[in-house]
N, CA, C and O atoms as a CHARMM CRD file, in Angstrom:
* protein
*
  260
    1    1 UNK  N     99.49700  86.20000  89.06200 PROA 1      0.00000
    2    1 UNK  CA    99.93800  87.54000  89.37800 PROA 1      0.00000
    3    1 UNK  C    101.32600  87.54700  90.00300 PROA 1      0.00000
    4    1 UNK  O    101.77500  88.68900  90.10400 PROA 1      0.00000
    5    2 UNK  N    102.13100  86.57900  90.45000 PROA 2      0.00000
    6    2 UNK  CA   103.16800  86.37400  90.86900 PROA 2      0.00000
    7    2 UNK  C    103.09000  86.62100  92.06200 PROA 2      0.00000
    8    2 UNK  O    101.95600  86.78100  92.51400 PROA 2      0.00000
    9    3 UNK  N    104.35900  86.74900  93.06000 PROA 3      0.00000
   10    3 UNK  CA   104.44700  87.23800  94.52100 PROA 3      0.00000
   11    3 UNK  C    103.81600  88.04300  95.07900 PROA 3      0.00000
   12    3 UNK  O    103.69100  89.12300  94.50200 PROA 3      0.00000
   13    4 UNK  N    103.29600  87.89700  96.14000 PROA 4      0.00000
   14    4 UNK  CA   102.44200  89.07300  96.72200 PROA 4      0.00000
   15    4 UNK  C    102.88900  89.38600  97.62200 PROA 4      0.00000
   16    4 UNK  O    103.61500  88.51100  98.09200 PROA 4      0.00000
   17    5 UNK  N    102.79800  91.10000  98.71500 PROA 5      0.00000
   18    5 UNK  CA   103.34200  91.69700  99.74900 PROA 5      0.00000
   19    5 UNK  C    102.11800  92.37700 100.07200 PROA 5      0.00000
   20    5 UNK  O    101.25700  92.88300  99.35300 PROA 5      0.00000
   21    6 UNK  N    102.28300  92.23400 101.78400 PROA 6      0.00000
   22    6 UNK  CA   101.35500  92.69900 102.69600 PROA 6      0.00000
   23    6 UNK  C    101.44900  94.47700 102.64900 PROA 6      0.00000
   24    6 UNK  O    102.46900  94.79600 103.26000 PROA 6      0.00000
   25    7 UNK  N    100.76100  95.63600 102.15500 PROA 7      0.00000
   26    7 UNK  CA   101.69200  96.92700 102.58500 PROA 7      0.00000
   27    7 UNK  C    100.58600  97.91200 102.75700 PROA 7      0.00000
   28    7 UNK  O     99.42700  97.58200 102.50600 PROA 7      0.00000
   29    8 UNK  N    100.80200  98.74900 103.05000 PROA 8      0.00000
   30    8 UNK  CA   100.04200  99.87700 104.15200 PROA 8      0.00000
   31    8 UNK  C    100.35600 101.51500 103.99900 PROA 8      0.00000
   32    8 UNK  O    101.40500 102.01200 104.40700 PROA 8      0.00000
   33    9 UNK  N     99.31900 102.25700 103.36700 PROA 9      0.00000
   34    9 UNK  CA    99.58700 103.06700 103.22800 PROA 9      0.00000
   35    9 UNK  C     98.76300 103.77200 104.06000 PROA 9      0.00000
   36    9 UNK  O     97.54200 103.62100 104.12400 PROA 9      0.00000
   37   10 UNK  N     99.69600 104.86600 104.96900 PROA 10     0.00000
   38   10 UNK  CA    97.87900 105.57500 105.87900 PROA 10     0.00000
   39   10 UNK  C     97.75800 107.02200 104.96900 PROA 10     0.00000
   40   10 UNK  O     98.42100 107.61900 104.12000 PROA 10     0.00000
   41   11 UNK  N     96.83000 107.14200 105.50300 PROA 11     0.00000
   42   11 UNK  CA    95.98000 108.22600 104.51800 PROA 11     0.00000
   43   11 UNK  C     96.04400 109.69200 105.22700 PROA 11     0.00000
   44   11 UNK  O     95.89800 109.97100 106.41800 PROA 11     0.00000
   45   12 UNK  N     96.39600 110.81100 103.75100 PROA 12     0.00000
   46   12 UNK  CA    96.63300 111.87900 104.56200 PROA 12     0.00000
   47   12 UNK  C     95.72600 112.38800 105.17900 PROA 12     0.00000
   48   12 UNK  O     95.81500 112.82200 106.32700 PROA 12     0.00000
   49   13 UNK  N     94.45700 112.39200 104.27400 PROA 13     0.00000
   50   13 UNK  CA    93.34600 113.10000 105.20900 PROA 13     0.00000
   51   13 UNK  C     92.21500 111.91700 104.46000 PROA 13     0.00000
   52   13 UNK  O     92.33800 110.92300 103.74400 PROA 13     0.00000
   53   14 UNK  N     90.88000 112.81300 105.20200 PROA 14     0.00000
   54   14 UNK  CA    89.83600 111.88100 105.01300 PROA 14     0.00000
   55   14 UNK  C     89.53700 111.67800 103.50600 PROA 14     0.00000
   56   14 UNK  O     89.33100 110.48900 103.26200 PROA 14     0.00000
   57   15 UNK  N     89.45800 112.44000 102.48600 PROA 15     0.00000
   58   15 UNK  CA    89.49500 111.94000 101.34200 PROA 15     0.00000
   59   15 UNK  C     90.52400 110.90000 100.75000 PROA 15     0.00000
   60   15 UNK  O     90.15400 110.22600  99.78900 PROA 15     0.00000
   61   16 UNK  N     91.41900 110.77800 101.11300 PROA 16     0.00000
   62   16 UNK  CA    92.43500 110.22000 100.75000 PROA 16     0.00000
   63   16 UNK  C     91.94700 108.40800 100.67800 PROA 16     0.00000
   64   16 UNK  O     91.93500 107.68400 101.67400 PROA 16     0.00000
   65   17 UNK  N     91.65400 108.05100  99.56500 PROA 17     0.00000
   66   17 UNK  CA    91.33300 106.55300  99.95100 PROA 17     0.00000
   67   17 UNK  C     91.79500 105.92200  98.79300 PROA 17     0.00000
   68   17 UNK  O     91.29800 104.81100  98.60600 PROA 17     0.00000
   69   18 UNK  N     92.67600 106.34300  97.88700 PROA 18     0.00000
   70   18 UNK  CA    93.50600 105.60200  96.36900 PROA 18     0.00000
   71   18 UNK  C     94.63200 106.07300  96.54900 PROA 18     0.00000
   72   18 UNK  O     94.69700 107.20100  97.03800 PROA 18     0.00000
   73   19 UNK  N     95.74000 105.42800  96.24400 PROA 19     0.00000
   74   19 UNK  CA    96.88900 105.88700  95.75900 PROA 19     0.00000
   75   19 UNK  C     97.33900 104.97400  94.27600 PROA 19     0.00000
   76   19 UNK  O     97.41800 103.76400  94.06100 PROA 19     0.00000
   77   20 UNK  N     97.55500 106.05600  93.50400 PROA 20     0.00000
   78   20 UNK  CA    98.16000 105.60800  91.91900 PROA 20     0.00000
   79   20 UNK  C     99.71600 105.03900  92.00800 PROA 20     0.00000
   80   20 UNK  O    100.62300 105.79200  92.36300 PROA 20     0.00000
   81   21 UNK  N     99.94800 103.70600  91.67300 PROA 21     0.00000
   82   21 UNK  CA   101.01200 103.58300  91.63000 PROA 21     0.00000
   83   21 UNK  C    101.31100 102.96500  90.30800 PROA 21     0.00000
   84   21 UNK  O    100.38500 102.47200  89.66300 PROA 21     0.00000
   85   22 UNK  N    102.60600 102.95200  89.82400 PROA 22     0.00000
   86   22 UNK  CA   103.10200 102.73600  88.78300 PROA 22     0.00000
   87   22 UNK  C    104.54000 102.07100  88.66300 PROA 22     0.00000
   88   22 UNK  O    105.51600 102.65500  89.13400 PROA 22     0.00000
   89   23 UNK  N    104.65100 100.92400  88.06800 PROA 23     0.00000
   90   23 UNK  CA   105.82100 100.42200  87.82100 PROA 23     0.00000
   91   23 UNK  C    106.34600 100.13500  86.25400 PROA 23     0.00000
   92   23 UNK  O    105.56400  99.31500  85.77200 PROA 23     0.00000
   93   24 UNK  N    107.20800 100.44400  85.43600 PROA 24     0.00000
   94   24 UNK  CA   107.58900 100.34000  84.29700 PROA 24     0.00000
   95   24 UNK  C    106.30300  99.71300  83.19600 PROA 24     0.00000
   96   24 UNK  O    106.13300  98.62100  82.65300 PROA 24     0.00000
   97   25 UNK  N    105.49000 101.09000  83.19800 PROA 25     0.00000
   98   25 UNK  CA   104.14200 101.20900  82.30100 PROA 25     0.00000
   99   25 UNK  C    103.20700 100.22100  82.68000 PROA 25     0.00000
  100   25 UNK  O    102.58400  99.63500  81.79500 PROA 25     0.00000
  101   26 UNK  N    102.92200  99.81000  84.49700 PROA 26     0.00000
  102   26 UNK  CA   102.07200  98.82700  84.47400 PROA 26     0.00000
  103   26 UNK  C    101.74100  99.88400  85.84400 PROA 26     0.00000
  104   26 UNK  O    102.52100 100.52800  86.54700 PROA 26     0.00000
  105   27 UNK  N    100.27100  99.75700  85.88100 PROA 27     0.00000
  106   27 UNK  CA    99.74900 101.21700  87.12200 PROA 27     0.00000
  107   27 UNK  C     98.08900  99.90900  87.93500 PROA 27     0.00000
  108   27 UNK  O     97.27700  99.02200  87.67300 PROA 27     0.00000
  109   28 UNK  N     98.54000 100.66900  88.79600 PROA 28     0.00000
  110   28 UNK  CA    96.92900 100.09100  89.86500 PROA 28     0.00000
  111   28 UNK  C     97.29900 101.29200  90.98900 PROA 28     0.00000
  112   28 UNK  O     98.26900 101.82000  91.53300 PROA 28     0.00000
  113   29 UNK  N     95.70000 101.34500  90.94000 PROA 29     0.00000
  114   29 UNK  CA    95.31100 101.99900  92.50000 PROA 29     0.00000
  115   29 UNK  C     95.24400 101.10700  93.94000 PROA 29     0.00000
  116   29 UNK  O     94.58700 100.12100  94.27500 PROA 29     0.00000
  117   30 UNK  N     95.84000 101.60400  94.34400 PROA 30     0.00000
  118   30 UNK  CA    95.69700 101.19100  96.11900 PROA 30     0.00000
  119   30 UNK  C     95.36800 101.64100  97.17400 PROA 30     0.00000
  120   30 UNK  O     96.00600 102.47500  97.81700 PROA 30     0.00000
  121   31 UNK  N     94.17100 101.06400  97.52600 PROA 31     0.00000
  122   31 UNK  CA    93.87700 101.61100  98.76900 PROA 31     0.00000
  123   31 UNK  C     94.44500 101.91600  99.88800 PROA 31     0.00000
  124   31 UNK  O     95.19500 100.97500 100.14800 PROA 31     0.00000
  125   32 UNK  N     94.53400 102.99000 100.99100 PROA 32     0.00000
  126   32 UNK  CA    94.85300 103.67600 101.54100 PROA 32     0.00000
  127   32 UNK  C     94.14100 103.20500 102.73900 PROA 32     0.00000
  128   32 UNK  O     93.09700 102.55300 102.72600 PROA 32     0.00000
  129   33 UNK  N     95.04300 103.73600 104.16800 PROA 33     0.00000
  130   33 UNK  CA    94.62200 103.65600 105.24900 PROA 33     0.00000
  131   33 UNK  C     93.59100 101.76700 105.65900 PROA 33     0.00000
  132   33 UNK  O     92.60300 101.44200 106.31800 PROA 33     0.00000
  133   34 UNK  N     94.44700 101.17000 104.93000 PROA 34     0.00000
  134   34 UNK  CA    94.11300  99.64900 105.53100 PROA 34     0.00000
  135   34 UNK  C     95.40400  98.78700 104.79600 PROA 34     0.00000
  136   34 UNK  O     95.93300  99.15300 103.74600 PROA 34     0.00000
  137   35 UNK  N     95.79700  97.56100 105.57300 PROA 35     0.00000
  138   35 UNK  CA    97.13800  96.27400 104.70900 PROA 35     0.00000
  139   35 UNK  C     96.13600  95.85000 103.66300 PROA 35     0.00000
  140   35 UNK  O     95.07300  95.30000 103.94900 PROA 35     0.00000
  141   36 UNK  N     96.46700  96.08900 102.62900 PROA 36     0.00000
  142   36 UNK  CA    96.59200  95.15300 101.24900 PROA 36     0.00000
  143   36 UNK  C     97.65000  94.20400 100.39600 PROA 36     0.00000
  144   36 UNK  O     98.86400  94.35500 100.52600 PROA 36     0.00000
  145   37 UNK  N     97.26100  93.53300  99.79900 PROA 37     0.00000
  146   37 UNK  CA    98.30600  92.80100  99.16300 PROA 37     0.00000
  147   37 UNK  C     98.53500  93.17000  98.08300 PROA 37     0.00000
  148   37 UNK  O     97.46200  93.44300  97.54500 PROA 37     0.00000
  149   38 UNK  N     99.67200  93.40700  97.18300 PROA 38     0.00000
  150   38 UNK  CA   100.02300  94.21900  96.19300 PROA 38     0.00000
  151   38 UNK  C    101.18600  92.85500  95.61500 PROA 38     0.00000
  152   38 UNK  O    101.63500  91.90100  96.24900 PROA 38     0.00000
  153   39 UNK  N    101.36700  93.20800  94.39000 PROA 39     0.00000
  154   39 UNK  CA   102.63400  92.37700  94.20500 PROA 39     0.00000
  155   39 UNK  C    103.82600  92.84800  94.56000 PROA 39     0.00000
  156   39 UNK  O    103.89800  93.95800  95.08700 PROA 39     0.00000
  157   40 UNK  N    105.03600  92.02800  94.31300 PROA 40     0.00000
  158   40 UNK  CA   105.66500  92.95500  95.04900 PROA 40     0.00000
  159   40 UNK  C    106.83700  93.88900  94.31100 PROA 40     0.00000
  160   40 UNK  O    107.88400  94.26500  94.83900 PROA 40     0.00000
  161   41 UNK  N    106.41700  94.14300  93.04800 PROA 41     0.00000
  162   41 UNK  CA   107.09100  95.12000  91.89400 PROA 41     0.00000
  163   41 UNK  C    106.23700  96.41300  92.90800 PROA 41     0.00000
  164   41 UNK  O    106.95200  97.09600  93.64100 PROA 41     0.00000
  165   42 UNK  N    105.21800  96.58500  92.89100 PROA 42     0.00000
  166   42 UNK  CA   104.32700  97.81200  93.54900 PROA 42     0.00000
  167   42 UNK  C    104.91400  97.81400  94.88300 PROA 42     0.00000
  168   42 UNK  O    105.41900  98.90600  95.14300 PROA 42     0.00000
  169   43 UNK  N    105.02600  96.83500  95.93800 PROA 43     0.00000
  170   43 UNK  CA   105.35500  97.04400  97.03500 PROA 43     0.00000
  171   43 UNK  C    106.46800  97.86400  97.28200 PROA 43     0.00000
  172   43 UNK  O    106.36400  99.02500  97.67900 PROA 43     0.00000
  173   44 UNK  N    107.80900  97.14200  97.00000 PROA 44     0.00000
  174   44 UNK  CA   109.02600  98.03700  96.77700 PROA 44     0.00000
  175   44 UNK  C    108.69100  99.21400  96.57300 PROA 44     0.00000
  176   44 UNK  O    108.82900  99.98500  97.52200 PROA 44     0.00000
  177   45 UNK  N    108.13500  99.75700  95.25900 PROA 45     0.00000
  178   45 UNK  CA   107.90200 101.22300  94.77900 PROA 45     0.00000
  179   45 UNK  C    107.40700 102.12000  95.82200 PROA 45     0.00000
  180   45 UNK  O    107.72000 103.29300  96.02200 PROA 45     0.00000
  181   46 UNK  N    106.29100 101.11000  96.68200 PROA 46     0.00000
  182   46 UNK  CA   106.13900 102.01500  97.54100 PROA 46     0.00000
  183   46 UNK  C    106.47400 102.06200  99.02400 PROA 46     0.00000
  184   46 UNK  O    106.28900 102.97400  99.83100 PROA 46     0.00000
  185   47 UNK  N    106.93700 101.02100  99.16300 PROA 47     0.00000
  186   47 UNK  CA   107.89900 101.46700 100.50500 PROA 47     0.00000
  187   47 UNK  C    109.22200 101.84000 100.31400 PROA 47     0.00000
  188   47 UNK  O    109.95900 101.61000 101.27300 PROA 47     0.00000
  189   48 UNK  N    109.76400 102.39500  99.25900 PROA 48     0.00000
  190   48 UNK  CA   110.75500 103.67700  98.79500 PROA 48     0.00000
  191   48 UNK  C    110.33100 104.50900  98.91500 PROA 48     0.00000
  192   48 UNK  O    110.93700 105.47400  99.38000 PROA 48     0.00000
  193   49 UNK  N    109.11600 104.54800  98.56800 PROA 49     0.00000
  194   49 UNK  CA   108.11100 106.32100  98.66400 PROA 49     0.00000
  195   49 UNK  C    108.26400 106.26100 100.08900 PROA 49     0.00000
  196   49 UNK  O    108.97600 107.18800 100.47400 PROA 49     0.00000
  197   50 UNK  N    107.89300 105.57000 100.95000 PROA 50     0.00000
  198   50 UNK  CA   107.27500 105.91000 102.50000 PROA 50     0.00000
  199   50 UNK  C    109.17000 106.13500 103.05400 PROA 50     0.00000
  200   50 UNK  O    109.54300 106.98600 103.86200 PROA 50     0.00000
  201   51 UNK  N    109.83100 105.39800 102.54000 PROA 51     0.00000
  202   51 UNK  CA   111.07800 106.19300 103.06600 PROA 51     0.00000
  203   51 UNK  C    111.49200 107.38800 102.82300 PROA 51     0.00000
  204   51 UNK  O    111.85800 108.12100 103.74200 PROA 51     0.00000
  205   52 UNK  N    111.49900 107.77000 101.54600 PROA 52     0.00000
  206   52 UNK  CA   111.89300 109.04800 101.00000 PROA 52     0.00000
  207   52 UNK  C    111.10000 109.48600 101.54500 PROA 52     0.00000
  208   52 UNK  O    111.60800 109.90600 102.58500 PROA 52     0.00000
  209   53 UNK  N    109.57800 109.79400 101.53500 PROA 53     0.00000
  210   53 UNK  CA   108.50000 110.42400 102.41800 PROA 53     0.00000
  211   53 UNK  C    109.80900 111.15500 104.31800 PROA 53     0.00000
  212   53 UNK  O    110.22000 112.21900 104.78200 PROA 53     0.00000
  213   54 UNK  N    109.85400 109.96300 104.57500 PROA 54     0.00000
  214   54 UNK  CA   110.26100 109.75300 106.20600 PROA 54     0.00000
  215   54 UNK  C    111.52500 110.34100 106.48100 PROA 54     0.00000
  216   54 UNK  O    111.92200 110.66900 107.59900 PROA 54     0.00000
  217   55 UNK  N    112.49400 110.52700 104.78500 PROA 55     0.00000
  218   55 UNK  CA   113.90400 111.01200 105.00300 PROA 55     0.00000
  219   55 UNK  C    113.77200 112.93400 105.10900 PROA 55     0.00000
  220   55 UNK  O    114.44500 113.69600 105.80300 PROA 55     0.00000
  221   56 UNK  N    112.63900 113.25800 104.12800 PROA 56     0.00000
  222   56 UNK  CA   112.33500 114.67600 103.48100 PROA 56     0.00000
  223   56 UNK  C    111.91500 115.11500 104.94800 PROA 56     0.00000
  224   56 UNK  O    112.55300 115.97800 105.54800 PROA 56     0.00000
  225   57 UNK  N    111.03300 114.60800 105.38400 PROA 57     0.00000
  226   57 UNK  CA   110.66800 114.88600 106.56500 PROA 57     0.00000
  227   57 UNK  C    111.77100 114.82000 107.79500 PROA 57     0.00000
  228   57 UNK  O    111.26900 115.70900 108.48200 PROA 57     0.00000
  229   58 UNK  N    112.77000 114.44500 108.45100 PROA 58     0.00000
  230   58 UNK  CA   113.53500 114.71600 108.83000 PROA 58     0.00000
  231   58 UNK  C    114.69300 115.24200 108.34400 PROA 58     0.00000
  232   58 UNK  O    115.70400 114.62100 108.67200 PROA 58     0.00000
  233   59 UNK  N    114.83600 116.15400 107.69400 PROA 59     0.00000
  234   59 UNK  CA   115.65400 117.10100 106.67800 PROA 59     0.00000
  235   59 UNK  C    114.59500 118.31100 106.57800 PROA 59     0.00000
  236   59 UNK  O    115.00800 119.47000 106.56800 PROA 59     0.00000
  237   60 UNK  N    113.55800 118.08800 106.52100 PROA 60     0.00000
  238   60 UNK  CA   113.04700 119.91200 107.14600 PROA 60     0.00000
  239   60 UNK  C    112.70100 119.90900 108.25300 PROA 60     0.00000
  240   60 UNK  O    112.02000 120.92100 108.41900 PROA 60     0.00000
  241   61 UNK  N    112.80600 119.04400 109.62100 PROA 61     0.00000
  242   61 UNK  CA   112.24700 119.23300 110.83300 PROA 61     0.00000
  243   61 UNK  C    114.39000 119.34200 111.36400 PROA 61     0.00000
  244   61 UNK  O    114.74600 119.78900 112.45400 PROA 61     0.00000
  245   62 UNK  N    115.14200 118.95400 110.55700 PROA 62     0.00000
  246   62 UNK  CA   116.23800 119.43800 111.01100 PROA 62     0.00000
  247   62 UNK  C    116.27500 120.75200 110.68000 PROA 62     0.00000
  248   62 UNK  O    115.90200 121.46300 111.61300 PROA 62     0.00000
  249   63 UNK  N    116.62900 121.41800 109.56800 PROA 63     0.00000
  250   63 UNK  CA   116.88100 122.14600 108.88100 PROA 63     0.00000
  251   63 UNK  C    115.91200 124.08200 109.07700 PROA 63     0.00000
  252   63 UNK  O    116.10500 125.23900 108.70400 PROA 63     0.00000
  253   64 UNK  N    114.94500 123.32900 109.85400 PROA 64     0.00000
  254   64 UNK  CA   113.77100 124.24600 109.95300 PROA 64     0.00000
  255   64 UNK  C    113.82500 125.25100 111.18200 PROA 64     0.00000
  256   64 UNK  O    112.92200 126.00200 111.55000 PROA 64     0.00000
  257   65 UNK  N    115.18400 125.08100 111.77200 PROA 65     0.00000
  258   65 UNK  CA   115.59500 126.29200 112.97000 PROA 65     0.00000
  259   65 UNK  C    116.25500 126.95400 112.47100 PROA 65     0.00000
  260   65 UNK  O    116.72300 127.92600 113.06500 PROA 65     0.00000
């Protein structure tokens, strides 16, 4: 499976226990709200998400007065 990365997604609410991820036509679900190991084509993908997530979010908590 090649390289692996430790990564962590917390969960929005209590249903929340998969997240679909996808890298250039290759997809797995990942569990939510615990560290898993992912390779690390998926990892990247998604700790870009958790930034962009973290940037959007301070751009409407600025923007929002």
């Amino acid at each position: 499976m090649g390289k692996m990365r430790d990564v962590f997604i917390p969960r929005k609410n209590k249903a929340d226990t998969e997240r679909y991820v996808a890298v250039n036509g290759e997809n797995m679900l990942v569990h939510t709200g615990k560290m898993i190991s992912v390779p690390v084509r998926f990892a990247e993908v998604i700790e870009e998400s958790q930034r962009c997530d973290t940037l959007a979010e301070k751009f409407i908590e600025a923007n929002s007065n």
